[in-house]
C-alpha positions in Angstrom: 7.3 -30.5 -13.8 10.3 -32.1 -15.9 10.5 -35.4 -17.9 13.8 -37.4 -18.4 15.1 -37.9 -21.4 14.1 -41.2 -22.6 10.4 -40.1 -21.9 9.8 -42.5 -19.2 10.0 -40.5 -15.5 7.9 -37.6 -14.7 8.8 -35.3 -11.8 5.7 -32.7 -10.2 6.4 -30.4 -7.5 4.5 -27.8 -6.0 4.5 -25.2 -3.6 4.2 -24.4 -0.2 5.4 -24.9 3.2 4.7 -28.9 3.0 5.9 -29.1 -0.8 6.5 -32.5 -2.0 8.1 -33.6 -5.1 6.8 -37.0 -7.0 8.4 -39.4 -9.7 6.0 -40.8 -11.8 6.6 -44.0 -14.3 4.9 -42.8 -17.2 4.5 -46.3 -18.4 2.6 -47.4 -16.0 1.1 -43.8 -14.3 1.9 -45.5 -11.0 4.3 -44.4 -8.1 6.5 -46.8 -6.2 5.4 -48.9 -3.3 7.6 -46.8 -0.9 5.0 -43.7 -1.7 2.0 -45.1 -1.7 3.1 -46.7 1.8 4.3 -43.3 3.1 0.7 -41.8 1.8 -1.5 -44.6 3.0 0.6 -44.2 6.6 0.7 -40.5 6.8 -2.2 -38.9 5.1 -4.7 -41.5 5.0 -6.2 -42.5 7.8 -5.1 -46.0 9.6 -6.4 -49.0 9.2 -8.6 -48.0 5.4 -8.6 -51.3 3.1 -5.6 -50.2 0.5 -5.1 -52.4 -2.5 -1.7 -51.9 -4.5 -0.7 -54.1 -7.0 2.3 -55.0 -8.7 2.5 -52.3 -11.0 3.8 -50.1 -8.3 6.5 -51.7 -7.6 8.8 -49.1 -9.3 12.2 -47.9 -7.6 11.2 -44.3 -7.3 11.1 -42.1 -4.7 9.1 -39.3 -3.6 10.3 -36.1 -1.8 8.9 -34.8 1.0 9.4 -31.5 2.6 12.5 -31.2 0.6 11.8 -27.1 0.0 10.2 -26.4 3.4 10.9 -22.4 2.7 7.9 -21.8 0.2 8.3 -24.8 -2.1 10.0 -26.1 -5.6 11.0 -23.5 -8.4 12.0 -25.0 -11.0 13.9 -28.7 -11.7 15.4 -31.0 -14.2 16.6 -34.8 -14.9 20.2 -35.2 -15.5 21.0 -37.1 -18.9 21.5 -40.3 -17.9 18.5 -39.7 -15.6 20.5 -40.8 -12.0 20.3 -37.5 -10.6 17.1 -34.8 -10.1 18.3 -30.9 -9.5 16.0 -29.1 -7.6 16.1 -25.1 -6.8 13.8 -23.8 -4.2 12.0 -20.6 -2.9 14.6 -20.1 -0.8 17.6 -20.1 -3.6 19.0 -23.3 -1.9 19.8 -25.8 -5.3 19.6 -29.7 -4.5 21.2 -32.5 -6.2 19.3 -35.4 -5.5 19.7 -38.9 -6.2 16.3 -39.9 -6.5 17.0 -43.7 -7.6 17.6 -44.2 -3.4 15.3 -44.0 -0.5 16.2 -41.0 1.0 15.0 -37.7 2.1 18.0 -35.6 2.1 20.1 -34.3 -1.1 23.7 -35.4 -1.8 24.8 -32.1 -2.3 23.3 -28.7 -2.4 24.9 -25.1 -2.4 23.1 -21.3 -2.0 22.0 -19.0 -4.2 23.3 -15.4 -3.6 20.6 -12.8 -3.6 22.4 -10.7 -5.7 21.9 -13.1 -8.5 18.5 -13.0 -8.8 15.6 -15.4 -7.9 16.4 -18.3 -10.0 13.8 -20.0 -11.8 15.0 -22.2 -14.5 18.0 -24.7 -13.6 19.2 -27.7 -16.5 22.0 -30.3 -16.7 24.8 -30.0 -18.7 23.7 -33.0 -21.3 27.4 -34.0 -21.9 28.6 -33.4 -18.3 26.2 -34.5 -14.9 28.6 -32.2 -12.4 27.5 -28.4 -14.2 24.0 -27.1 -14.2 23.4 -23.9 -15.3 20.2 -21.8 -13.7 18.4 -18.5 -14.9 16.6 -16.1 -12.7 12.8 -15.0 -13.6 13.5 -11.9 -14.9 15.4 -14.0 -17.6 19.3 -13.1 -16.1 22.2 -15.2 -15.9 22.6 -16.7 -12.3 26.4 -16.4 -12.9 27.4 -12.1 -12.7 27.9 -10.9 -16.2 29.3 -7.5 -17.5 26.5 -6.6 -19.6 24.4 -3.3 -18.6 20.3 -3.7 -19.2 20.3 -7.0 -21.1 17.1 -8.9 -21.0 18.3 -12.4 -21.4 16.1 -15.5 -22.0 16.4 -19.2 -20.4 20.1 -20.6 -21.3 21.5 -24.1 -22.6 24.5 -26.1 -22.8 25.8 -26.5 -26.2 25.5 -30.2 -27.4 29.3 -30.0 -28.3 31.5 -27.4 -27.3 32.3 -25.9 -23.7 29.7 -23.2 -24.4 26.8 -21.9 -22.3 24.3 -20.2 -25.2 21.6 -17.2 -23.8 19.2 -15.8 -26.0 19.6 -11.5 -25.5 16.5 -10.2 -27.7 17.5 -10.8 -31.3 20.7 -12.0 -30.4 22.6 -15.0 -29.0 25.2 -14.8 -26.4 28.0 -17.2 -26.2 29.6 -17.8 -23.1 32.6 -19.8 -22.7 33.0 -22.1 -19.4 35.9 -24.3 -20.8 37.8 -23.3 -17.7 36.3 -23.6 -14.1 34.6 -20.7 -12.4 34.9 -20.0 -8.9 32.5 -18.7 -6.7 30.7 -15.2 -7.6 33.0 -14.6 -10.4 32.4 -12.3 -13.5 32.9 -13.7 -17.3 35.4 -11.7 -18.7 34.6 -10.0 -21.7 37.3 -12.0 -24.0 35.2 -15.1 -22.9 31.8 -13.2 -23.9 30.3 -13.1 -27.7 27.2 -11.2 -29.0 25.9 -13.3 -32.3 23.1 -11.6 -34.3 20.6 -14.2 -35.3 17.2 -13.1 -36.1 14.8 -9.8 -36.4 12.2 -11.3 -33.6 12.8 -11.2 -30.3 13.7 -14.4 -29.1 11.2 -16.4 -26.3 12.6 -19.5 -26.0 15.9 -20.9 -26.5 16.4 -25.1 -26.5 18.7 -27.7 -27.9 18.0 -30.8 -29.5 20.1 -33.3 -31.2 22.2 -31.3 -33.6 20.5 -28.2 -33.7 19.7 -25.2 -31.7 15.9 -24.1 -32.0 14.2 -20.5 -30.9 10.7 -19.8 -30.3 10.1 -15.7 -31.3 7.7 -13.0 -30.3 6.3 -13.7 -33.7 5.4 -17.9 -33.4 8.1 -18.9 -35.7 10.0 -21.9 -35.0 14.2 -21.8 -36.1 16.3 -24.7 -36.6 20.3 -23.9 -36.4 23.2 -26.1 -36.7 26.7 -25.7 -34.0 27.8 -23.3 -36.4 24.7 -20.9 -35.6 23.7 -21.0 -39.3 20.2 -21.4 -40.2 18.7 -24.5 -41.2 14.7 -24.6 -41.6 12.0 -22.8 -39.6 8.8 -22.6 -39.2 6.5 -19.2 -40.0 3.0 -20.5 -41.5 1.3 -21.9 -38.3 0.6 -18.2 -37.5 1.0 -18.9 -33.9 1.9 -15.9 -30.8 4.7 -15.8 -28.7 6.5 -19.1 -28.1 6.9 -20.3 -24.9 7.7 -24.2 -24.9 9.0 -26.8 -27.0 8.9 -30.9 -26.1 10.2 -33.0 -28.8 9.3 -36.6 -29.9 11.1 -39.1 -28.1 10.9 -41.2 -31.5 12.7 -39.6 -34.7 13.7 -40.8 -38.4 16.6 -39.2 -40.3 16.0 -37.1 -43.7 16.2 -33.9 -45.6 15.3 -30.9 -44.6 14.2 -28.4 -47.3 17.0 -25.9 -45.3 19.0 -22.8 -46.1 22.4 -24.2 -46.5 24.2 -25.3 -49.6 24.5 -28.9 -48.3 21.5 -30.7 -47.7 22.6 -33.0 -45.4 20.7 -35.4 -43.7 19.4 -34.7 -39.9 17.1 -35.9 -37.4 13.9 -35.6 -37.9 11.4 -35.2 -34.7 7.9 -34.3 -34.3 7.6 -31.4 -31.6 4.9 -29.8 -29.1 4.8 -25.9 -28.9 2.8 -23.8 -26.4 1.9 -20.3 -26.7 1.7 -17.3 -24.5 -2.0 -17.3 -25.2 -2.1 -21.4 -23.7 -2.3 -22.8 -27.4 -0.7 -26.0 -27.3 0.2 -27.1 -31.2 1.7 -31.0 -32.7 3.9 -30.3 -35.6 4.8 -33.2 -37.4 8.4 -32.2 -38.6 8.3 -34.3 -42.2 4.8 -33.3 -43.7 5.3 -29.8 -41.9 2.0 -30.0 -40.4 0.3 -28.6 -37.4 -2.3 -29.8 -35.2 -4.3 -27.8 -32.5 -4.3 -30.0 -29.5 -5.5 -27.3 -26.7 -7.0 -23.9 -27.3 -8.4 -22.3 -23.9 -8.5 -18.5 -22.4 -5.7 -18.3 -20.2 -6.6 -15.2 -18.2 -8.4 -15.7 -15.0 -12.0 -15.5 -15.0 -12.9 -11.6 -14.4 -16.7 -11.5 -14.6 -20.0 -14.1 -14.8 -23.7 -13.5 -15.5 -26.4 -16.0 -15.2 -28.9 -16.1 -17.9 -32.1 -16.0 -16.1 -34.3 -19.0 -18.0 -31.4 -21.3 -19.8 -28.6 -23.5 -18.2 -26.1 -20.8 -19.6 -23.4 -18.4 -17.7 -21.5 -15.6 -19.6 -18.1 -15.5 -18.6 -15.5 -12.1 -19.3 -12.0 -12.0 -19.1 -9.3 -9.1 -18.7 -8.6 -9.9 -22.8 -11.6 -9.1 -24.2 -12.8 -12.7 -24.4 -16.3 -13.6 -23.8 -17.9 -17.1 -23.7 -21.4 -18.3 -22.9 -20.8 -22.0 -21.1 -23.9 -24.5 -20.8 -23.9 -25.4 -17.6 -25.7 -28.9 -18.1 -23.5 -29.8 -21.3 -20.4 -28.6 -20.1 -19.6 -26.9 -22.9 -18.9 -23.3 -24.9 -21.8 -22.8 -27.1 -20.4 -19.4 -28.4 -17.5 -17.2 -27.9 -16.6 -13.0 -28.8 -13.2 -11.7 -29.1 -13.1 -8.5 -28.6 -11.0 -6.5 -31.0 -11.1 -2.8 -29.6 -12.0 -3.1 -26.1 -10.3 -5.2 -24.1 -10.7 -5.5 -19.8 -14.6 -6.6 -19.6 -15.4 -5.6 -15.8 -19.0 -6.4 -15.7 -21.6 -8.0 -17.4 -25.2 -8.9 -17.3 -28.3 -10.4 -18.3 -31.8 -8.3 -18.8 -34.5 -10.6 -17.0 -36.1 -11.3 -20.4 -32.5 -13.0 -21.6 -33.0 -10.7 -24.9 -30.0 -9.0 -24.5 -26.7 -9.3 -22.4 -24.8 -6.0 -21.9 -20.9 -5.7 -21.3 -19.3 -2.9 -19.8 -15.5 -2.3 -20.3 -12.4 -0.6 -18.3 -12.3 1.3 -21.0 -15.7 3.0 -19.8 -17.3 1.7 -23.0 -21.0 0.1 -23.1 -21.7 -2.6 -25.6 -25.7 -4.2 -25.8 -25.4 -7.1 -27.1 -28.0 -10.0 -28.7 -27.8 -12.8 -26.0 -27.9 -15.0 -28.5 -25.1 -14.0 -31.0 -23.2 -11.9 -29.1 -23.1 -9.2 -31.7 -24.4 -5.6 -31.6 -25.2 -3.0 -33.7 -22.8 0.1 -34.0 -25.3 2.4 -32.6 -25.8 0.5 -29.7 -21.6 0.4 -28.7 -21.9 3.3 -25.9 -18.4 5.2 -24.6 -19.7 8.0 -22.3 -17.1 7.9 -19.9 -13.2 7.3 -19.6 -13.8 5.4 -15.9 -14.1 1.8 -15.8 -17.9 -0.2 -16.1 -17.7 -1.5 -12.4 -21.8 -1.9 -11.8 -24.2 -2.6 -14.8 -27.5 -3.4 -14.1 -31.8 -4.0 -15.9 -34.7 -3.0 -15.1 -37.1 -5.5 -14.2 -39.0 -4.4 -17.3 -35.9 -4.7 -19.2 -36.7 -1.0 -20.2 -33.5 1.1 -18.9 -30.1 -0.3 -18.2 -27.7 1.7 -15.9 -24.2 1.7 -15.1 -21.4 3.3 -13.0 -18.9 4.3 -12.0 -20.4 8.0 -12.7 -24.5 6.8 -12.9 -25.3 6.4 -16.7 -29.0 5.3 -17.7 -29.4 4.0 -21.1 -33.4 3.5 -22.0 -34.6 0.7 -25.1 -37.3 3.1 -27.5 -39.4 1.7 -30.3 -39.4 3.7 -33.7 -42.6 3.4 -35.3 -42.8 -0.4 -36.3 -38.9 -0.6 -36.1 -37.0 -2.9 -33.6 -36.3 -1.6 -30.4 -32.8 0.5 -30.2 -31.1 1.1 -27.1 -29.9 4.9 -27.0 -28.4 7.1 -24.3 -30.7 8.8 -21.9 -28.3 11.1 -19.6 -25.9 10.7 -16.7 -25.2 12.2 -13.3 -22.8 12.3 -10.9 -24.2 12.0 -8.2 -22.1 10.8 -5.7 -19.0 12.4 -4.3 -17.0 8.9 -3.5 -17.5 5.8 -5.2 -20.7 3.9 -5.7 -21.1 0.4 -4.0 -24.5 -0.5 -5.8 -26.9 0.0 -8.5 -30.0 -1.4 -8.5 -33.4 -1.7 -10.4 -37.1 -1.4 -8.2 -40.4 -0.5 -9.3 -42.2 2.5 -7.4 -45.3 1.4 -5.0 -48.1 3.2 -6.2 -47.4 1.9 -10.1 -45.5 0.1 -12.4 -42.9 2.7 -13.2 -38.9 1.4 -12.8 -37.2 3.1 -10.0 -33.7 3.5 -9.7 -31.4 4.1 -6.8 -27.5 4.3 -5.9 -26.0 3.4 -2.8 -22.4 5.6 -2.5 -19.2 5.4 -0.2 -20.5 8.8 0.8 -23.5 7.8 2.4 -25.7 8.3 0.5 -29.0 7.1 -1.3 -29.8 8.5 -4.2 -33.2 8.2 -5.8 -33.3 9.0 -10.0 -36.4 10.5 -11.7 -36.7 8.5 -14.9 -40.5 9.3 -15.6 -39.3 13.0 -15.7 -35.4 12.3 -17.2 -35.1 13.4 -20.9 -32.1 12.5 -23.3 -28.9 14.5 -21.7 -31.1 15.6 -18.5 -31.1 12.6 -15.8 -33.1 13.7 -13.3 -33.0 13.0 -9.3 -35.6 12.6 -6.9 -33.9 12.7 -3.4 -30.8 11.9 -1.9 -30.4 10.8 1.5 -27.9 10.0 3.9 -28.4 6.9 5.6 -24.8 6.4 7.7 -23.3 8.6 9.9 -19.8 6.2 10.8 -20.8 3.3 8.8 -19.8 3.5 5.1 -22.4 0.9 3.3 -21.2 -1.9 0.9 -24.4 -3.3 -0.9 -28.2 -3.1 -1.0 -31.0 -5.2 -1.8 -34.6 -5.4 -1.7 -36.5 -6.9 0.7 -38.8 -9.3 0.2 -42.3 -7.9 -0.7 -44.4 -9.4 3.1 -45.8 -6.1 4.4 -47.8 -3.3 2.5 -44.7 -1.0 2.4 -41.0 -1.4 0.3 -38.1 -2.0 2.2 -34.4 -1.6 1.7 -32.0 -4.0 3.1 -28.4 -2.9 3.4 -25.0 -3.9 5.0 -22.3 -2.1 6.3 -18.2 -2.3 6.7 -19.3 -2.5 10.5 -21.2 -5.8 10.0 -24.5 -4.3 10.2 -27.4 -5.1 8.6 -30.3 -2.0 8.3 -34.0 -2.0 6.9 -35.5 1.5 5.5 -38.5 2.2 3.8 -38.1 2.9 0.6 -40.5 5.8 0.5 -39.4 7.8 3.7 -35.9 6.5 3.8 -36.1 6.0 7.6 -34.4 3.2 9.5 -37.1 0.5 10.4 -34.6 -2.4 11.9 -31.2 -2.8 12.4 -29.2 -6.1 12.7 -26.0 -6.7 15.2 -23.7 -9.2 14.2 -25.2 -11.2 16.7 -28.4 -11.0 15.8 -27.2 -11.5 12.1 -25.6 -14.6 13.3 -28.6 -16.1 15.0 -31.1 -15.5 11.8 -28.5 -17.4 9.4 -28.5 -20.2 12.3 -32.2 -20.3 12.3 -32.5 -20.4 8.4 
């Protein structure tokens, strides 16, 4: 998305094959007539009771199919806010003016391959005919004759003929007074290296008078043409910078800056967004901050269902776990993991005492479902292989984990509180393990254990017998002779004996008993189909 200058029109584009870009009035949130006509025509179906009122009457235009090659990359509003550059998936930038009912560009060029996939692309603020474009790995999209430079997002300078590019902890200065032509190199006279600051630069913008960096380190700088620093901003203690929007409203003042003459400048208050997805207000005169947004930005990795409250835990690939209450839609409480980071698995026990958390660091932690804290002793690293299954006993007596079969058992010391300590591990399969999972023999209330393997084979473990460092086995079985099987569950209790239900990468579905570990039944994918039919 972009936003024109005087804060008023907001462009959204996506991706894909059908990508469409929209113009929003951000006065009114509406679109213009001309889009909601196209919409109510083409995607909704004839004849539906539509209402639109004045409001969208706005000369804007949407659009459509404008990228058909995988979508919109990136795009910007010129200055005076007639024209719209797009650059697509394909490399192709568009110049588009978007005041006009039409569907086709009034100019675009091609991106060379050689110069990167571009994904950034601005006006020149004092000149509509130059735009300037970065590629995603942060390069110039014009050639230039510096070897293994990572280079950061680039702007115009305000005044002089100068195209500014943030190279780690330095600003490069490239001068585009006279015209380029097509795949040309900036010579080296035209090329200068400026040292400007100790931490790596992450995001490089202009506004007003001054040029402003975001660094590795979540401080904010304010320079002035001459490069020479005016105030910044270290005591938010912030992470990487990524964004900056500024305040369409401004006063003019004194800045307590780093230059002889305090002259007056503008003042505006700014947005900044982190790497982490913390979005910050900073009111520039009482040099204030504000959170605004604070969420996890990593995908979700892992959940587990507490089994009597509304509650879900949820793990991310940064160490970041959260219980959510489903009914209340909100966190209730939240763990940061300092030393181990990649949670791969976690679960409940059935009595929701305690929820464990396995790591792809191989490390175990037990934790109190209810503050999500442990004790030392019960923080488990018996392996360097990532946590993939974790599983409870019904009895919520033993937990166990794999990759490698680990069995951790919950003992009570005298009239102490229970502690969770290590009782053994075994590897007892040759190729991965698909499933882990908890039983209870037939002939008594003892857990039971078994592993289901990419080799084949059921194991059965001996926890009666097992004694701290000694994990014991009671058979192991193959169950496959072509089929490797993918998951396993117990089937439900209707009959005298224990069954076994299990699926394979061939689509079959296989009942054993439990006891003899012979094949009762076995499902086609027919017959598979016809049972989830009938249910």
């Amino acid at each position: 998305m972009c936003v024109s200058e005087d804060r008023r029109w907001i462009a959204t584009a996506d991706q894909g094959s059908k990508s469409v870009v929209m113009i929003w009035d951000s006065y009114s949130g509406y679109l213009s007539l001309y889009t909601l006509r196209h919409f109510i025509t083409s995607v909704i179906a004839p004849g539906g009771n539509h209402v639109c009122d004045d409001r969208c009457s706005i000369p804007v235009n949407t659009l459509f199919d404008c990228h058909c090659d995988g979508g919109v990359s990136a795009m910007s509003f010129s200055s005076d806010t007639k024209h719209l550059v797009t650059v697509g998936a394909e490399q192709r930038v568009c110049i588009w003016d978007w005041t006009k009912e039409t569907q086709a560009p009034s100019c675009f060029t091609e991106v060379s391959p050689a110069c990167g996939f571009q994904e950034y692309i601005i006006f020149n603020p004092n000149d509509s005919t130059q735009v300037n474009s970065s590629t995603k790995n942060d390069q110039l999209s014009e050639n230039v004759n510096l070897a293994d430079v990572a280079l950061s997002r680039s702007v115009f300078h305000w005044r002089d003929p100068e195209v500014l590019t943030a190279t780690g902890c330095n600003l490069m200065v490239c001068n585009v007074e006279e015209g380029l032509v097509a795949n040309q190199n900036f010579p080296s006279e035209r090329v200068k290296i400026i040292p400007l600051q100790k931490s790596l630069i992450t995001l490089l913008t202009v506004t007003d008078s001054c040029i402003v960096t975001g660094d590795t380190q979540g401080q904010i700088r304010f320079y002035d043409e001459n490069f020479c620093l005016l105030t910044w901003y270290s005591e938010f203690k912030l992470d990487a910078i990524v964004s900056i929007s500024f305040s369409k409203e401004c006063t003019e003042g004194h800045l307590d800056d780093c230059t002889l003459e305090a002259a007056p400048v503008i003042l505006r208050n700014f947005v900044v967004s982190t790497v982490s997805s913390t979005v910050v207000h900073v009111d520039a005169q009482r040099s204030s901050s504000r959170i605004l947004l604070q969420e996890d930005y990593e995908p979700i990795h892992t959940v587990a269902c507490h089994p009597d409250l509304p509650a879900v835990a949820i793990g991310n690939q940064r160490g970041v776990l959260k219980v959510w209450d489903y009914n209340n839609k909100v966190t209730t409480d939240r763990r940061v993991f300092e030393t181990e980071k990649q949670i791969q698995c976690l679960t409940f026990d059935p009595k929701g005492i305690y929820l464990a958390v396995g790591f792809g660091s191989g490390a175990v932690h037990i934790l109190n479902s209810k503050t999500l804290q442990s004790d030392p002793e019960e923080r488990f690293h018996y392996t360097n292989d990532s946590i993939q299954l974790i599983t409870f006993s019904s009895d919520s007596k033993y937990l166990a984990t794999a990759v490698t079969v680990t069995v951790f058992c919950c003992q009570m010391n005298g009239g102490s509180s229970p502690r969770w300590t290590y009782l053994g591990r075994y590897r007892s399969h040759s190729k991965p393990i698909k499933d882990l999972l908890f039983g209870v023999h037939l002939d008594s209330t003892q857990p039971r254990l078994l592993s289901l393997g990419m080799d084949r084979r059921l194991v059965d473990y001996d926890l009666k017998n097992s004694d701290v460092n000694q994990l014991r086995i009671l058979s192991s079985d193959s169950i496959e002779q072509s089929a490797v099987p993918t998951c396993m569950t117990w089937y439900p209790p209707l009959t005298t004996e224990q069954f076994l239900l299990t699926a394979s990468d061939q689509y079959k579905m296989k009942l054993y008993n439990s006891t003899t570990k012979m094949c009762s039944s076995m499902l086609l994918p027919s017959s598979c189909l016809l049972i989830c039919c009938h249910k």
